[in-house]
C-alpha positions, 0 to 999 in steps of 0.5 A, a space after each residue: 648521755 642517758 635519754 631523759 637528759 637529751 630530753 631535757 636539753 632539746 626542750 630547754 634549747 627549744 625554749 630559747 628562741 633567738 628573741 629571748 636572746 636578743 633580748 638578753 644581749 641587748 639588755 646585757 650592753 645597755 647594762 655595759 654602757 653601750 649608749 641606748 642609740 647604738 643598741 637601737 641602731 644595731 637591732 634595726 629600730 626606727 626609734 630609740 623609744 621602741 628599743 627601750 620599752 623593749 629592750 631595756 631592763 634596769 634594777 635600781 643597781 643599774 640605775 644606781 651605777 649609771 647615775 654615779 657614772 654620770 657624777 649626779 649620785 656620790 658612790 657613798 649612797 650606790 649599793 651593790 
């Protein structure tokens, strides 16, 4: 591996600290369906509220599954 390369990896590893991470996963089983209650529960929060404000990163295309997920949106008007 040349040495501009080995460069470039350390500094993008640096830059990936493990709260960017964490953040990522989080977000990651929120948008699988895991119930915001258990992602809080594992990230040791004392408030679902907190790991929403945090944690939770929705687009309207999350928004839009959950909501015919839960039989209130027809799938006819989600877009993907």
């Amino acid at each position: 591996m040349c040495l501009t390369c080995l460069r470039l990896e350390n500094s993008l590893l640096s830059a990936l600290s493990s709260k960017s991470l964490q953040i990522s996963k989080a977000t990651d089983l929120i948008r699988q369906g895991v119930p915001i209650e258990i992602v809080a529960e594992r990230l040791t929060h004392s408030s679902v509220v907190t790991t929403s404000q945090i944690y939770l990163h929705l687009s309207a295309a999350d928004v839009a599954a959950g909501l015919v997920r839960a039989g209130v949106w027809p799938q006819s008007e989600a877009r993907s």
